[in-house]
C-alpha positions as CSV (number, residue, x, y, z in Angstrom):
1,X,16.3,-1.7,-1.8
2,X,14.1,-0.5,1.1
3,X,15.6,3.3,0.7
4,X,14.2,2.8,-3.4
5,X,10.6,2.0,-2.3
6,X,10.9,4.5,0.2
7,X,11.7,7.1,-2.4
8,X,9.9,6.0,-4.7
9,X,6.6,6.4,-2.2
10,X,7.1,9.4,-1.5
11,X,8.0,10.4,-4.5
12,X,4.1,9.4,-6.1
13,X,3.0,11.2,-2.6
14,X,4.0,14.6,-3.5
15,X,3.6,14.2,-7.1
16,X,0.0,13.6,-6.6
17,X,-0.6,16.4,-4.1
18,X,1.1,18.6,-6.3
19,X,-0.8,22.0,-7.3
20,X,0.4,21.9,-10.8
21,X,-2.1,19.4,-12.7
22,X,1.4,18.6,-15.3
23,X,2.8,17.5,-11.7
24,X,-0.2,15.7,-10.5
25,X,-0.7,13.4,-13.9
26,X,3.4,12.8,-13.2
27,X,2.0,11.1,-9.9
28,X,-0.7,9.1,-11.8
29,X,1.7,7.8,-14.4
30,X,4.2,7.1,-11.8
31,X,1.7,5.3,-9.9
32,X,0.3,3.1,-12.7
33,X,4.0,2.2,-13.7
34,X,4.2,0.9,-10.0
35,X,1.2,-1.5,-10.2
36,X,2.2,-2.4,-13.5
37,X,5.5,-3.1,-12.7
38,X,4.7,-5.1,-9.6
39,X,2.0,-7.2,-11.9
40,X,4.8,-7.7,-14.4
41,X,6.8,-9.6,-11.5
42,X,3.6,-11.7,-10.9
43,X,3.5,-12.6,-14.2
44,X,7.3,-13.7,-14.7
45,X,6.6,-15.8,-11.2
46,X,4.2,-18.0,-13.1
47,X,6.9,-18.5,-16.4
48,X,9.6,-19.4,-14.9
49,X,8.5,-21.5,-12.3
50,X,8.9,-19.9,-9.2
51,X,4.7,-20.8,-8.7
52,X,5.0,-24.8,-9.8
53,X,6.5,-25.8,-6.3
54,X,3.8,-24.2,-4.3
55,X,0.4,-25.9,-4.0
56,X,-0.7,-23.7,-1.5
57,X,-3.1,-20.9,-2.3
58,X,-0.5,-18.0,-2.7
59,X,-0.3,-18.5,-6.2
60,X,-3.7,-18.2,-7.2
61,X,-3.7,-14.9,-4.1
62,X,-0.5,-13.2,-5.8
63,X,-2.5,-13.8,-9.4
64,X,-5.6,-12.3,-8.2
65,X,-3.7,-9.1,-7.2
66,X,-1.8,-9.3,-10.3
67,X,-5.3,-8.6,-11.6
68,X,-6.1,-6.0,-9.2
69,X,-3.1,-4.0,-9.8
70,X,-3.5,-3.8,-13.5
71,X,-6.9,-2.7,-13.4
72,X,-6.1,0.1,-11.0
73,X,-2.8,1.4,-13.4
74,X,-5.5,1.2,-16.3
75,X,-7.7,3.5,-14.3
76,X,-4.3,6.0,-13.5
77,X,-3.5,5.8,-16.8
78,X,-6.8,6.7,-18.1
79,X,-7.1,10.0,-16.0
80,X,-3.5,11.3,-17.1
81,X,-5.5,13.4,-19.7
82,X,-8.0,14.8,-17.8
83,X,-5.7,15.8,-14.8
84,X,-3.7,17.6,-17.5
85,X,-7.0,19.6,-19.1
86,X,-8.2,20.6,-14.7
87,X,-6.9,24.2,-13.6
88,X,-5.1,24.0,-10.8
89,X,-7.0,23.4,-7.3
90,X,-6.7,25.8,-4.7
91,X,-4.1,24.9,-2.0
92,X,-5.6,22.6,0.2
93,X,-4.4,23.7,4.1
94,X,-1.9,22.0,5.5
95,X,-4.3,20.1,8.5
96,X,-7.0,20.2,6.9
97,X,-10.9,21.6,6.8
98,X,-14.1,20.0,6.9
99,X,-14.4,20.8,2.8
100,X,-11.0,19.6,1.5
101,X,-8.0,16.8,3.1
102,X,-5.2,18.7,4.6
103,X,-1.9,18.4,2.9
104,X,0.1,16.2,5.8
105,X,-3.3,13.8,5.9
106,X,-2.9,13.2,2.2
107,X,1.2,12.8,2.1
108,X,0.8,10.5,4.7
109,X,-1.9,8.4,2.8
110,X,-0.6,8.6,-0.6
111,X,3.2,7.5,1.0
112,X,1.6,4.4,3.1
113,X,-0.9,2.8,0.0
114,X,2.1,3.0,-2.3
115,X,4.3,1.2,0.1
116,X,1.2,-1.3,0.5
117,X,1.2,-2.1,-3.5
118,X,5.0,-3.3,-3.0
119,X,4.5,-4.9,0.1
120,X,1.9,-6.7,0.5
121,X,2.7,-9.1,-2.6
122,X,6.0,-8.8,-1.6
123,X,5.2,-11.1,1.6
124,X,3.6,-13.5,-0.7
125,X,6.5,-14.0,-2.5
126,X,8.3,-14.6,0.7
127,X,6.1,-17.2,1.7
128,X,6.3,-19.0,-1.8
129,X,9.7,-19.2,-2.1
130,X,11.9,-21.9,-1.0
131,X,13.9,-21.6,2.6
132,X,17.0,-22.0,0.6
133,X,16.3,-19.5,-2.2
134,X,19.0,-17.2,-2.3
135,X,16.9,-13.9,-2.7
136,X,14.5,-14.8,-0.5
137,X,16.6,-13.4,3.0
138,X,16.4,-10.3,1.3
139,X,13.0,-9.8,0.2
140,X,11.8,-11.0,3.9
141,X,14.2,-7.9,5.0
142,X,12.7,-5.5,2.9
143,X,9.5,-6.4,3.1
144,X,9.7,-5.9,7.1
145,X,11.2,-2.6,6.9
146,X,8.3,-1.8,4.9
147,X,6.3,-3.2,7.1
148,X,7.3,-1.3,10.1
149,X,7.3,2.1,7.4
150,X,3.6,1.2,6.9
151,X,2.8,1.0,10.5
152,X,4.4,4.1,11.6
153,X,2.2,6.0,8.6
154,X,-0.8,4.4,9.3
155,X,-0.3,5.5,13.1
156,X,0.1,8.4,12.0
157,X,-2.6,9.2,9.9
158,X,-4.7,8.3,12.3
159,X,-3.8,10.6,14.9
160,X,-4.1,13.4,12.1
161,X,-7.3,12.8,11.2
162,X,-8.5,11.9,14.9
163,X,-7.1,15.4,15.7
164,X,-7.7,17.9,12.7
165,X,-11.4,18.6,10.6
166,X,-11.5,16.3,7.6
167,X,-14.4,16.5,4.7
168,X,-17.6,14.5,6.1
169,X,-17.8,11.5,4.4
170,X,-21.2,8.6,3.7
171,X,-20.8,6.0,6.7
172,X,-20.1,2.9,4.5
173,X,-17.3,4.6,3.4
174,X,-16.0,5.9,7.2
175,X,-16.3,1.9,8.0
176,X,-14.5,0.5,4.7
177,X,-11.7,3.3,5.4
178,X,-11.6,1.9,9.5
179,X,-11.6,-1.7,8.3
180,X,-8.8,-1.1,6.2
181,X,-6.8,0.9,8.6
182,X,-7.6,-2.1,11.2
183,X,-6.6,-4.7,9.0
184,X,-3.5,-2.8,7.8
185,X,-2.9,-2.4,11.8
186,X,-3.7,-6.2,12.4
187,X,-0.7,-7.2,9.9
188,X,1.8,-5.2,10.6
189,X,1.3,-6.2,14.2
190,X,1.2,-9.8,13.4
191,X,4.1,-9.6,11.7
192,X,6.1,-8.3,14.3
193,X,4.7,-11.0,16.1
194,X,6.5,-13.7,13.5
195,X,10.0,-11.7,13.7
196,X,12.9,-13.4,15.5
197,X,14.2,-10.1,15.9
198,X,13.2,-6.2,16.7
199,X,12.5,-5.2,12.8
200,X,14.9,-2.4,12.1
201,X,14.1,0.6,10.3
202,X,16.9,3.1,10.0
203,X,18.5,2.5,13.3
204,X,14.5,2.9,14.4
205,X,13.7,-0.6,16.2
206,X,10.7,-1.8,16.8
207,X,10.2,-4.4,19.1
208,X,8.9,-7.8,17.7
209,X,6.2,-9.7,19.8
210,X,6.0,-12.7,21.4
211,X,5.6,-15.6,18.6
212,X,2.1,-17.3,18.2
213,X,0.1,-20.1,16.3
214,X,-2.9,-17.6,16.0
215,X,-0.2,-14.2,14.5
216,X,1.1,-17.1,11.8
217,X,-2.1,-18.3,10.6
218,X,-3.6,-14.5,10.9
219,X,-0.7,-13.1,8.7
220,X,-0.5,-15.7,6.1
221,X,-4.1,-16.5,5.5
222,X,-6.4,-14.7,6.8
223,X,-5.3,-11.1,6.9
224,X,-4.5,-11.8,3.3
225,X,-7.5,-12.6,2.4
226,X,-9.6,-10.2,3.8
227,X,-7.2,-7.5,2.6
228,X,-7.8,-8.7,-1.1
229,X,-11.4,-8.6,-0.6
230,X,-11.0,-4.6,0.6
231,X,-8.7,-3.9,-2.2
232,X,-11.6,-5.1,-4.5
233,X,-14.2,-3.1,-2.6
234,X,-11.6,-0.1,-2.4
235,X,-10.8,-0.2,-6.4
236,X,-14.1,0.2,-7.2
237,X,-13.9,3.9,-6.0
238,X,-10.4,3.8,-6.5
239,X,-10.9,6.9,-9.5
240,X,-13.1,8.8,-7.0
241,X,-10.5,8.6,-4.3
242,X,-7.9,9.4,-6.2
243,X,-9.6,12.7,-7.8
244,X,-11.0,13.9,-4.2
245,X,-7.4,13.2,-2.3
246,X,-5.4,14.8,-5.2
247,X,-7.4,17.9,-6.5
């Protein structure tokens, strides 16, 4: 399962950096079926009961996202079209230039925020489900592996764009984009921190930390929380993003 979402990743990655617009409204559609597909899975949570057990606030959390994740497919689906009608874009460099992303900073970004749309709800689940649920061992798997996939990527898409020009961009944005990254950072490493074992990722093993009150409450509550709160920030210039990363 973690090799699918992998692939899959990657796979709306490239098709979105693509040079041929046909290719590039591939990567859209793809994209949208994603969220849709993961909103789907939220919504047969609440029918067949798999929310009535839990009083907690995950529910309600995974809903809101549910929400979330729609909107953002409508907004892919809606610019299918008019990535068809757009020439093709010049071929962005591959480290990029202070007037266009390069095309390893863009891979790398496209790859980690479609692992995010799987994961993060993904750990929801986790928490919701009972101890004794039979698919909950592997969702928790997969969702670490992901985890420690998102890290790596997000490591490493900082070090590109600490190290190569990039297009200038207004300061509220710069902070939203270092916020995420930090919060991103903060989960991942919080997470580790709540692993009884080095999370394994392809014979790659990273080490887990020592277990704490604080990493718990961090990673199911408040990290959460505040990354819901980005994503709604983020959506809003979700369309934008998505034209200036992918032309």
């Amino acid at each position: 399962m973690t090799s699918f979402y992998l692939a899959s990743a990657l796979l709306i990655a490239v098709c979105l950096n693509h040079g041929r617009p046909a290719v590039r409204a591939l990567g859209r559609l793809l994209a949208g079926l994603a969220l849709t597909l993961v909103a789907s899975s939220i919504l047969l949570a609440n029918l067949d009961g798999t929310f009535a057990a839990d009083s907690s606030w995950r529910p309600l959390l995974l809903n809101i996202e549910g929400v979330l994740y729609i909107l953002a497919a409508g907004a892919l689906f809606w610019s299918i079209l008019p990535t068809l009608r757009r020439p093709a874009p010049e071929a962005p460099p591959l480290l990029g230039s202070r007037t266009s992303y390069g095309q390893l900073s863009r891979l790398l970004h496209w790859t980690s925020g479609a692992l995010m749309i799987s994961a993060f709800p993904m750990g929801q689940f986790v928490a919701v489900l009972a101890p004794e649920a039979p698919e909950r061992a592997s969702f928790l798997a997969v969702h670490m592996a992901i985890g420690a996939a998102i890290f790596l990527l997000i490591a490493a898409r900082m070090i590109v764009r600490l190290t190569t020009p990039a297009p200038s961009v207004p300061p509220p944005v710069m902070v939203g984009h270092a916020l995420l990254y930090a919060l991103v950072i903060a989960v991942s490493l919080t997470g580790f921190a709540l692993a009884t074992q080095p999370v394994d990722l392809y014979g790659l093993r990273l080490p887990n930390l020592p277990p704490s009150a604080t990493a718990e409450s961090l990673h199911r509550l408040w990290l959460p929380i505040l990354l819901v709160l980005i994503f709604i920030a983020h959506l809003g210039g979700a369309v934008h993003a998505i034209r200036r990363m992918a032309r």
